[in-house]
C-alpha positions as CSV (number, residue, x, y, z in Angstrom):
1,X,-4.8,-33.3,-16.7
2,X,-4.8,-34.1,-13.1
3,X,-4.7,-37.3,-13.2
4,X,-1.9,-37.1,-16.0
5,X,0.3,-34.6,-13.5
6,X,0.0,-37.9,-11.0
7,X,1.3,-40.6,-13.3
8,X,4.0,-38.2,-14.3
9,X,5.5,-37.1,-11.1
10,X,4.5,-41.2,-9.8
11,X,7.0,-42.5,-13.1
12,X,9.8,-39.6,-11.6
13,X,9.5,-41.1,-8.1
14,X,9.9,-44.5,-9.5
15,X,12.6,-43.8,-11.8
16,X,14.5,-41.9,-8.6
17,X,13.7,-45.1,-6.9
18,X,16.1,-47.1,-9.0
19,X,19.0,-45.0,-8.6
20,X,21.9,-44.9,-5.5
21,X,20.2,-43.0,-2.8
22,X,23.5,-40.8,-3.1
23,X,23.1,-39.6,-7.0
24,X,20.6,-37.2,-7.5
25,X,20.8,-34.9,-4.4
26,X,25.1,-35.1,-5.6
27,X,23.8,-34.4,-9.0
28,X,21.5,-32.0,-8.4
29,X,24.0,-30.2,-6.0
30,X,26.8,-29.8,-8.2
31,X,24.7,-28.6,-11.2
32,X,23.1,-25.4,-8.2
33,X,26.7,-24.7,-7.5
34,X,28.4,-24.8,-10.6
35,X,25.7,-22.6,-11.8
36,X,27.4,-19.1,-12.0
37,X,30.1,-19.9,-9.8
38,X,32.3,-17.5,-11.1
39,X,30.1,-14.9,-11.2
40,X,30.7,-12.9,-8.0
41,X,34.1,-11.8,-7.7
42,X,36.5,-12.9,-4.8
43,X,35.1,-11.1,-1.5
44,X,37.4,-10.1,1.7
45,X,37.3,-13.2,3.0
46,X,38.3,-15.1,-0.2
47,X,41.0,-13.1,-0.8
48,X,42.3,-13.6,2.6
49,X,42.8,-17.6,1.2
50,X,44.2,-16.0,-2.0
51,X,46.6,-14.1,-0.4
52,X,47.6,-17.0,2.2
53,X,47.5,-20.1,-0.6
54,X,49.8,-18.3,-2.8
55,X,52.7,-18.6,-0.2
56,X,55.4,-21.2,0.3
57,X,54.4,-23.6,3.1
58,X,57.0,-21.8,5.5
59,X,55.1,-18.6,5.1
60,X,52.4,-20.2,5.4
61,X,53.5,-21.6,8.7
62,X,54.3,-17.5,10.0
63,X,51.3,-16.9,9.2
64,X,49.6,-19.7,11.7
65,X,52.1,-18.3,13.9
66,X,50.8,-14.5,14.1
67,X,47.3,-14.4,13.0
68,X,45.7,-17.3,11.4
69,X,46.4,-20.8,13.2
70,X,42.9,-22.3,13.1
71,X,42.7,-21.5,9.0
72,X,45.8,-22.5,8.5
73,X,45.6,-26.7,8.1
74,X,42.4,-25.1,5.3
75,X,45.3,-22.8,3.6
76,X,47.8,-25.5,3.4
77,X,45.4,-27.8,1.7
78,X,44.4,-24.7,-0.6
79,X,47.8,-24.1,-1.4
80,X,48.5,-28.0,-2.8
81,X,45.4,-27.5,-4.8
82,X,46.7,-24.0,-6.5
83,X,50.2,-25.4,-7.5
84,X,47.9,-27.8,-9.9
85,X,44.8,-26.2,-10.8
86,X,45.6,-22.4,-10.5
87,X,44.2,-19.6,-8.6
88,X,41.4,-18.0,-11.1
89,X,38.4,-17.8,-8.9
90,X,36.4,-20.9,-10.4
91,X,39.4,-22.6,-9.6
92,X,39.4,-21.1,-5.5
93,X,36.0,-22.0,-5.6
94,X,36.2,-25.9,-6.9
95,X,36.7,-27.2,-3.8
96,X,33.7,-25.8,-2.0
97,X,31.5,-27.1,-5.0
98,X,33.0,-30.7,-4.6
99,X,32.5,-30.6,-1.0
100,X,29.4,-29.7,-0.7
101,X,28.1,-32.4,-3.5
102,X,30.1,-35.4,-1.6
103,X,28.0,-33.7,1.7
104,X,24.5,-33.7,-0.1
105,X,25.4,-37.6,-1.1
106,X,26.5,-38.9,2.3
107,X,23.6,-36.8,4.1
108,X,21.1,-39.0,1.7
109,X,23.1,-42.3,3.0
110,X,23.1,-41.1,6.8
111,X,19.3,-40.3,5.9
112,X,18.9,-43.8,4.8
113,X,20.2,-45.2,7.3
114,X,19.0,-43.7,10.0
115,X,15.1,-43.1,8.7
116,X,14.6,-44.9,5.6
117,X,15.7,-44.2,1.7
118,X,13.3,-41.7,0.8
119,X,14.3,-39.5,3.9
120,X,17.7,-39.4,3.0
121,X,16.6,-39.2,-0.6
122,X,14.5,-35.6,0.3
123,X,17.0,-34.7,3.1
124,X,19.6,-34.7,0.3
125,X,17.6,-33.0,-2.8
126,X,16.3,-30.4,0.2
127,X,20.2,-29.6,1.5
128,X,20.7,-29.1,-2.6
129,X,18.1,-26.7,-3.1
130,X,19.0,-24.2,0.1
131,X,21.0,-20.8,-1.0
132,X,23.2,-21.1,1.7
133,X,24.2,-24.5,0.2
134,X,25.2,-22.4,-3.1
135,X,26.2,-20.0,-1.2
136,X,29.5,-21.6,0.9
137,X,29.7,-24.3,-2.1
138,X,30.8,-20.8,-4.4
139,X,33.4,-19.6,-2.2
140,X,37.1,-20.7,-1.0
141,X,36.5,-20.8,2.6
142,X,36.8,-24.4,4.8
143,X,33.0,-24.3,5.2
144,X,31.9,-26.5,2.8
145,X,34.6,-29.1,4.0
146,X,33.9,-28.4,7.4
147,X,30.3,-29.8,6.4
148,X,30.9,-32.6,4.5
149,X,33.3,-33.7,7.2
150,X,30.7,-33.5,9.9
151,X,28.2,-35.5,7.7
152,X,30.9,-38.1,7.4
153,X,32.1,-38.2,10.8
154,X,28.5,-39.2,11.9
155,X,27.4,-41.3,9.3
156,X,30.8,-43.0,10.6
157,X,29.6,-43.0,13.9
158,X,26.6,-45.0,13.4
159,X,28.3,-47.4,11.3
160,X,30.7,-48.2,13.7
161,X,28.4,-48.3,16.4
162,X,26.1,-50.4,14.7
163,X,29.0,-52.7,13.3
164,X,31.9,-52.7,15.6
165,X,35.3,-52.7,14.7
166,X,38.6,-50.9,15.0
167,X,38.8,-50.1,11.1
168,X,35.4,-48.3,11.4
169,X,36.3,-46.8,14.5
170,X,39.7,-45.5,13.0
171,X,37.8,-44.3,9.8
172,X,35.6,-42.2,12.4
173,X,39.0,-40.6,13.9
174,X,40.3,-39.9,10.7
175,X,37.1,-37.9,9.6
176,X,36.8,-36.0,13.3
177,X,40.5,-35.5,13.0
178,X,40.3,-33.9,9.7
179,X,37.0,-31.8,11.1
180,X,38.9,-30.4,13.5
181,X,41.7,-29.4,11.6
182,X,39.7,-27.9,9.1
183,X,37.0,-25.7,11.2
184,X,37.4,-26.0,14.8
185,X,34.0,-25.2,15.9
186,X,32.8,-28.0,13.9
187,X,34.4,-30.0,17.0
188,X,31.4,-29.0,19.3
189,X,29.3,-32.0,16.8
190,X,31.3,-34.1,19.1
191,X,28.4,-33.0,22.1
192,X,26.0,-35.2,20.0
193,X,28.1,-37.9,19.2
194,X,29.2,-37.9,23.4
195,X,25.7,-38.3,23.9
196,X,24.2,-40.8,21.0
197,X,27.2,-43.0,22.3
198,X,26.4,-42.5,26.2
199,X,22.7,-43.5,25.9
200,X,23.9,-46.4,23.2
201,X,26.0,-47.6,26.0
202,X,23.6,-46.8,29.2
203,X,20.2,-48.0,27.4
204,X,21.6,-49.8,24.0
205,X,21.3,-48.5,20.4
206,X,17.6,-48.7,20.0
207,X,17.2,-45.4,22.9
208,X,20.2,-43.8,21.1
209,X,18.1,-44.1,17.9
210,X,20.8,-46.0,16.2
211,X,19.8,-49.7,16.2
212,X,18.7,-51.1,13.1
213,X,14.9,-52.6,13.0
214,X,17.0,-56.3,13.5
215,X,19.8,-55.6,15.3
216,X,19.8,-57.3,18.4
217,X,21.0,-55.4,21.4
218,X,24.4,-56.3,22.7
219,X,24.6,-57.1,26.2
220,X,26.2,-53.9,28.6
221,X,29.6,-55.6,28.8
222,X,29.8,-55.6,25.3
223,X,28.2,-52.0,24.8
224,X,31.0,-50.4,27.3
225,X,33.6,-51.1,24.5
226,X,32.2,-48.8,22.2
227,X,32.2,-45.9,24.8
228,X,36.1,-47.2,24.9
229,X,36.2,-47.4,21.3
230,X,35.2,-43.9,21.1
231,X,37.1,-42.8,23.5
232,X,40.1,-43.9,22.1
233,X,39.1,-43.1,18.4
234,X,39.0,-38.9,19.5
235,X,42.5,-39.1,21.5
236,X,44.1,-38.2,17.9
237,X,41.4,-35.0,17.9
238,X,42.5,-33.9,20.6
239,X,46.3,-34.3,20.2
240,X,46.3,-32.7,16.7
241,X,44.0,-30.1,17.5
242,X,44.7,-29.2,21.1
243,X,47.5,-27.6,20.0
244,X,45.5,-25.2,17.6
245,X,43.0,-24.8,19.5
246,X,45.4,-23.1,22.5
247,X,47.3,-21.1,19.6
248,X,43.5,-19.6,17.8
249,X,42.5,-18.5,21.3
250,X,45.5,-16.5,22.0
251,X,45.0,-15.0,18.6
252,X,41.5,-14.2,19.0
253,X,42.1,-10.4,19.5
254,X,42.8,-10.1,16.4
255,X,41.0,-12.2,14.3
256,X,37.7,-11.7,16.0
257,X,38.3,-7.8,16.3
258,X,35.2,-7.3,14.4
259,X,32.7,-9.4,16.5
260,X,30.3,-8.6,19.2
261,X,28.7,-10.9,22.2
262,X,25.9,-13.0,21.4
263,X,22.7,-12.0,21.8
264,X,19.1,-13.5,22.5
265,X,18.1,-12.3,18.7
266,X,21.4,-13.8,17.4
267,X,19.1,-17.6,17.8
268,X,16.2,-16.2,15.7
269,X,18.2,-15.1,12.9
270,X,20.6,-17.8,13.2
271,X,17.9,-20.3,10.3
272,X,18.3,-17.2,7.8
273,X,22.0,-17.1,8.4
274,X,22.9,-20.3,7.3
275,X,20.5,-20.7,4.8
276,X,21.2,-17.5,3.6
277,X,17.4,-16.7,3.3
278,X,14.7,-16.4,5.9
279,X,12.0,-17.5,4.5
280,X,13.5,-20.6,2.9
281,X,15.3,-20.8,6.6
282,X,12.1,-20.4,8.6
283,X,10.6,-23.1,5.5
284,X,13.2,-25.3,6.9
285,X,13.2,-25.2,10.8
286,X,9.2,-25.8,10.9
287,X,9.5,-29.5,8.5
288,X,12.4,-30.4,10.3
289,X,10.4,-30.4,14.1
290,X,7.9,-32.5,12.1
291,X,10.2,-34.5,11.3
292,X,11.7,-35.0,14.6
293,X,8.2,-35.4,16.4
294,X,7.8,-38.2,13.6
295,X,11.3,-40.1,14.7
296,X,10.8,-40.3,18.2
297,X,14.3,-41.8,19.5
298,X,15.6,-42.0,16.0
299,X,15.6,-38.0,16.2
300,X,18.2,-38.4,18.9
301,X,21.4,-37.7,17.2
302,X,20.4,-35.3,14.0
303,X,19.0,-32.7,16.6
304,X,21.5,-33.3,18.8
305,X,24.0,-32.5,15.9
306,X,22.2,-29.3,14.9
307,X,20.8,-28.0,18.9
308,X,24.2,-29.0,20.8
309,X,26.6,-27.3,18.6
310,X,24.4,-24.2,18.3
311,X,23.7,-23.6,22.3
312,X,27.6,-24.5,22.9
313,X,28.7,-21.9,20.5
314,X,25.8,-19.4,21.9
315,X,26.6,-20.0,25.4
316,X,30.5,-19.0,24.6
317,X,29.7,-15.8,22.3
318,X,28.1,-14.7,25.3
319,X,31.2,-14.2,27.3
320,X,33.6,-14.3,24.3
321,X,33.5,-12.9,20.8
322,X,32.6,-15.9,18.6
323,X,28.9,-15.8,17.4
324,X,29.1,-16.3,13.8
325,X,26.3,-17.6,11.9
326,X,28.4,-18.9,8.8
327,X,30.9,-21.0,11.8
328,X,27.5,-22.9,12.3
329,X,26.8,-23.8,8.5
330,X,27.7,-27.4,9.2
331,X,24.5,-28.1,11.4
332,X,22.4,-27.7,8.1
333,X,22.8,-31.0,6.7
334,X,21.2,-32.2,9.9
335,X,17.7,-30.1,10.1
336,X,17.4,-31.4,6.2
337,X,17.8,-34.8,7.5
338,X,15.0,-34.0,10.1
339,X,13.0,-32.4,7.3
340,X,13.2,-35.4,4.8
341,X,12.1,-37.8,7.7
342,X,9.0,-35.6,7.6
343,X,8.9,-35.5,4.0
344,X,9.2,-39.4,3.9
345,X,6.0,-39.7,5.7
346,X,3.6,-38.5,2.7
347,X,3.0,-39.4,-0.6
348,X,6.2,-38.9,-3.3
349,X,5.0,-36.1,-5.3
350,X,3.8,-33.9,-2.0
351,X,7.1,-34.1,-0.6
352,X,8.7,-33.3,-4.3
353,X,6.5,-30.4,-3.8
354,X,7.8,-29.1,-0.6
355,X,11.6,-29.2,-2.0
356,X,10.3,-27.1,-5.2
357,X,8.9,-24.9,-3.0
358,X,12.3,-24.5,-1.5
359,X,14.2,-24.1,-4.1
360,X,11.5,-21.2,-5.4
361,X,11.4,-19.6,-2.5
362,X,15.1,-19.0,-2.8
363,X,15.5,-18.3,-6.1
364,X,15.9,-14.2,-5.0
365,X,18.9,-15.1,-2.8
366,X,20.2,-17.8,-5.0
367,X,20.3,-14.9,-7.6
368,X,21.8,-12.3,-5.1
369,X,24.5,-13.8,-3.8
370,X,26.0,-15.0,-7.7
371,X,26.2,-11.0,-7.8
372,X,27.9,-10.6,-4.9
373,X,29.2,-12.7,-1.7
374,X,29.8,-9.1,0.4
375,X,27.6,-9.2,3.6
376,X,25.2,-6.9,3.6
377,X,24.5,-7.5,-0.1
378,X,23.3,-4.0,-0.7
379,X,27.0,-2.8,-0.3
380,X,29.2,-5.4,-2.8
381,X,32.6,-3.8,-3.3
382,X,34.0,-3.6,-7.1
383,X,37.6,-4.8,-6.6
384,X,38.0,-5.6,-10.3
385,X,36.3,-2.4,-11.3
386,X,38.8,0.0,-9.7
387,X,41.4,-2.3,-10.7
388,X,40.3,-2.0,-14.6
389,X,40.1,1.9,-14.0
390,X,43.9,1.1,-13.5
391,X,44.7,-0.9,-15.4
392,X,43.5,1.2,-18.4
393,X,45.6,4.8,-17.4
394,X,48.1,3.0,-15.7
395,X,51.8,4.1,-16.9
396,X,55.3,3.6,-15.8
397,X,56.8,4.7,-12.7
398,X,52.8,4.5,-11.3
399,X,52.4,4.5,-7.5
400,X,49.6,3.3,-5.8
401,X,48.5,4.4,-1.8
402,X,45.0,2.3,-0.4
403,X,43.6,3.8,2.3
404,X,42.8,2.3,4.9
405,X,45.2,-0.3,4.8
406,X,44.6,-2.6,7.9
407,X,41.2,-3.2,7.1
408,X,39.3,-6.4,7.0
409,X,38.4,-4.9,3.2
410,X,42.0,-5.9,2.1
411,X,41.7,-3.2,-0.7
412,X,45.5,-4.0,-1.5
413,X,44.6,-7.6,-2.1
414,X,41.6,-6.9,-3.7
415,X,43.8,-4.9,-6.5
416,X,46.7,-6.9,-6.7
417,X,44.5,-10.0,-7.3
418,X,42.8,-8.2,-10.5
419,X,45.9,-7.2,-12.1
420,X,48.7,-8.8,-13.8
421,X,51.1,-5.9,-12.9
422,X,50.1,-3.3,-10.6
423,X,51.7,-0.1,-9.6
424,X,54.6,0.3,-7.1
425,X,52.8,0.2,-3.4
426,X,55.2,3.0,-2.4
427,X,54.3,3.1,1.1
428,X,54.8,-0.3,1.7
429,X,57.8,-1.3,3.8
430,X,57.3,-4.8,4.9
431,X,54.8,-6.4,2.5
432,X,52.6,-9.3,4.3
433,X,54.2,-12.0,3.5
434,X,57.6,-11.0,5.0
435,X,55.7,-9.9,7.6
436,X,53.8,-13.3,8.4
437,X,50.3,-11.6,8.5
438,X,47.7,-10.9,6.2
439,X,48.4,-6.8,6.5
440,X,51.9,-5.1,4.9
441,X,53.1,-2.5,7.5
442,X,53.5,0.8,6.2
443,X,56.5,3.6,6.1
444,X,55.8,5.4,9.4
445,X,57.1,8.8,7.4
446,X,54.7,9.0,4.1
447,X,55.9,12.2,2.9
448,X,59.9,11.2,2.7
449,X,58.4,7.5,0.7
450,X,56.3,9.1,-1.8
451,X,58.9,11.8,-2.6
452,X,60.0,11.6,-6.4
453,X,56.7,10.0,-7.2
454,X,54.7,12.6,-10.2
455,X,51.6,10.0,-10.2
456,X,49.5,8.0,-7.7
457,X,46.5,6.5,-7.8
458,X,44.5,6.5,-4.6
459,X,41.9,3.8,-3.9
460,X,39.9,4.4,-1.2
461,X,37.2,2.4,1.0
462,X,33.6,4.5,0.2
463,X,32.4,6.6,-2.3
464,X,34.0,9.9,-2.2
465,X,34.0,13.2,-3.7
466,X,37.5,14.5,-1.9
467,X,39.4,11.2,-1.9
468,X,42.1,13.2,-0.3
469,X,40.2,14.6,2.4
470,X,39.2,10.8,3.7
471,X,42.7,9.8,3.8
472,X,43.7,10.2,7.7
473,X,46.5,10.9,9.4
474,X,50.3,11.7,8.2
475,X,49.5,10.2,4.8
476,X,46.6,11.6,4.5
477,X,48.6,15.5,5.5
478,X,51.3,14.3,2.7
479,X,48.3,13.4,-0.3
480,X,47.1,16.8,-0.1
481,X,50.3,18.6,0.5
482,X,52.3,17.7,-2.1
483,X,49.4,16.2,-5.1
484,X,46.3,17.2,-6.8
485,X,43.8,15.4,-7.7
486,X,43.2,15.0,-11.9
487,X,40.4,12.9,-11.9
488,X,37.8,10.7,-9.7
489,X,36.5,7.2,-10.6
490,X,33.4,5.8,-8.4
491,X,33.0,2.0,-8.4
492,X,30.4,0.4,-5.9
493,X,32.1,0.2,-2.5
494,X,35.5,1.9,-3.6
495,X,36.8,5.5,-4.9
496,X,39.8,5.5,-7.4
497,X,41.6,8.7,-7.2
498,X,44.6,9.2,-10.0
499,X,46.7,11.9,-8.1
500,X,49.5,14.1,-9.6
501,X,52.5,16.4,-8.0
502,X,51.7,19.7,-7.5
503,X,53.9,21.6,-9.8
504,X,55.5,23.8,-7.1
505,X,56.2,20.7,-5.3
């Protein structure tokens, strides 16, 4: 039986063998993403992109002008896509998946080139397996982009440094022009590229781990026109993203309300984060030094590409609020790169093993976070269950009040997005669109905006007994003054309230 098990998993190897180094971690990583992608509903920040790529490019621009500049290049590009395929959530989510399957195909070709095939081969069916590649290939954020981008910038990189021209080196602008634009933190990959390209020029490509086993090593006149090359290829970064750059931090007040500063611990967690599981994360980091003690040099620029962008990133969210695991999901690809060199170095069906073993491992949180994409997962919030309590006693003349509204929840969004029709938001006097932001603003007199209204239903953020009573403020004082409550609905995360007038009222 043994023996049997051998030939078997030796006749897979050899079959893998004859295919692109590219197809079966693409294959494999479409068929783990597609797999229940619709599943979990649309979570806050999902329905932040809903809510944005359903407006006309100049509201779009307002937008980038009040709150949201460094998503906004993302939303744009979300908003072309809806006007053809729609705004369901598979379709929101199609984009991440197709990302995220061109990334696990060009990391196996970076791995390939820059170990041998059968790294990039591993490397690529290893990045397929994580959750956290399910995870931000399921949802309609700019992460997934943000990583395929950064895999394509570099394996750009060493192409042009390896073969020299300007149509490689402009290819390499293009794809760290587009990184930028899309996720700007993805920029600080540029530390390891400044490096990889400083050593190529100081020492030549074979101490920047770049050189091919036959390339012969240009002399330094020659090597100082890549650093110039380089130089000149991230002038257009820099021009279309300086901008943005100066606009995000002047909005960071408001976008990063809800972060804290960095701490020590942040690092150890950091695996789990983007892996979305820590064992499968802690899995992960320990093949991947094996793998870098194995490549010697060669390691040079995938730990530079996963290390430098994580200390840059910690070193700022320790004097400003920016450490945010998921930000950092682009180094990934990298440490699987590391982990397939290691995986290279023993015999086929071991190192199929390993990536099994991944995969099992994270079968729990692969099946957790198809339930729900809410952070913690212990606390998912039912948008389209409060909107189907609704929908189904919903009658003319309806009003509906969410409390609170400027919340990172986005309970109105959450509600409009479920229903084809929803009641009158009666308090609302400047929706969020006009407005430019991703909040309406709200009639500073509630009493005087609900008055003529006999019903309203009340969604609330929390599971409540006395909806009412965790309404604050003037709102709040006008609920229970002038309506009663007829009946309560509890749905994980929210409280549905139908309210009537008081009949003295």
């Amino acid at each position: 039986m043994g023996q049997l098990s051998e030939r078997s998993a030796g006749a897979a190897w050899e079959h893998l063998r004859r295919l692109p180094v590219w197809l079966p971690p693409a294959l494999l990583t479409v068929a783990v993403t597609v797999t229940g992608l619709g599943s979990a509903q649309l979570w806050r920040d999902e329905l932040a992109t809903w809510s944005a790529t359903t407006r006309s490019p100049g509201d779009l621009a307002r937008l980038a002008g009040t709150i949201d500049a460094a998503t906004g290049p993302y939303y744009l590009l979300m908003h072309l896509w809806t006007r053809v395929f729609g705004d369901s959530t598979i379709a929101l989510r199609v984009p991440a998946v197709l990302a995220m399957t061109v990334a696990a195909g060009l990391l196996a070709v970076l791995g390939a080139r820059l170990v041998d095939r059968r790294g990039g081969l591993f490397a690529g069916l290893l990045f397929a397996v994580l959750p956290g590649t399910s995870r931000y290939g399921q949802e309609a954020r700019p992460y997934a982009l943000a990583t395929m981008l950064a895999v394509l910038a570099t394996l750009l990189l060493v192409t042009a440094l390896r073969r020299p021209s300007w149509a490689r080196w402009a290819g390499y602008a293009a794809a760290v022009a587009a990184l930028g634009l899309i996720h700007l933190i993805a920029l600080t990959v540029l530390a390891a590229h400044a490096l990889v390209v400083l050593i190529a020029w100081w020492r030549g490509p074979a101490s920047a781990g770049i050189a091919t086993p036959t390339q012969p090593d240009a002399g330094r006149d020659r090597r100082v026109w890549r650093v110039w090359r380089w130089l000149v290829a991230v002038v257009p970064v820099a021009l279309l993203t300086g901008p943005l750059l100066v606009k995000a931090r002047a909005q960071q007040s408001r976008q990063l309300n809800w972060v804290h500063l960095a701490r020590l611990d942040d690092l150890t967690a950091l695996p789990g984060g983007v892996t979305q599981s820590s064992v499968v994360g802690g899995l992960l980091v320990g093949v991947a030094a094996l793998g870098a003690a194995r490549l010697g040099r060669r390691a040079l620029l995938p730990v530079g590409a996963v290390l430098l962008p994580v200390l840059l990133l910690f070193a700022a969210g320790t004097v400003v609020p920016l450490w945010v695991p998921r930000y950092l999901v682009f180094v990934v690809p990298f440490a699987c790169l590391l982990a397939g060199a290691a995986l290279a170095a023993v015999a086929a069906p071991a190192a199929l093993v390993v990536v099994v073993l991944a995969g099992l491992l994270g079968l729990p949180d692969q099946a957790a976070l198809r339930r729900t994409h809410e952070w913690p997962r212990s606390a998912p919030v039912d948008y389209a269950g409060a909107a189907r309590v609704i929908a189904d006693g919903q009658r003319p003349g309806d009003a509906v009040v969410y409390s609170p509204r400027h919340s990172w929840l986005f309970l109105d969004l959450g509600i409009e997005y479920h229903l084809s029709d929803p009641p009158r938001d009666v308090l609302v006097t400047e929706d969020e669109v006009r407005r430019g932001d991703l909040w309406a603003a709200e009639c500073p007199q509630p009493a005087q905006c609900l008055a003529g209204t006999t019903r309203v239903w009340l969604v609330v953020s929390g599971r409540h007994t006395e909806p009412q009573a965790a309404v604050p403020g003037a709102k709040g004082d006008a609920l229970r003054r002038d309506f009663i409550v007829t009946q309560v609905w509890q749905r994980p995360g929210l409280t549905v309230a139908l309210l009537t007038s008081r009949p003295d009222r």
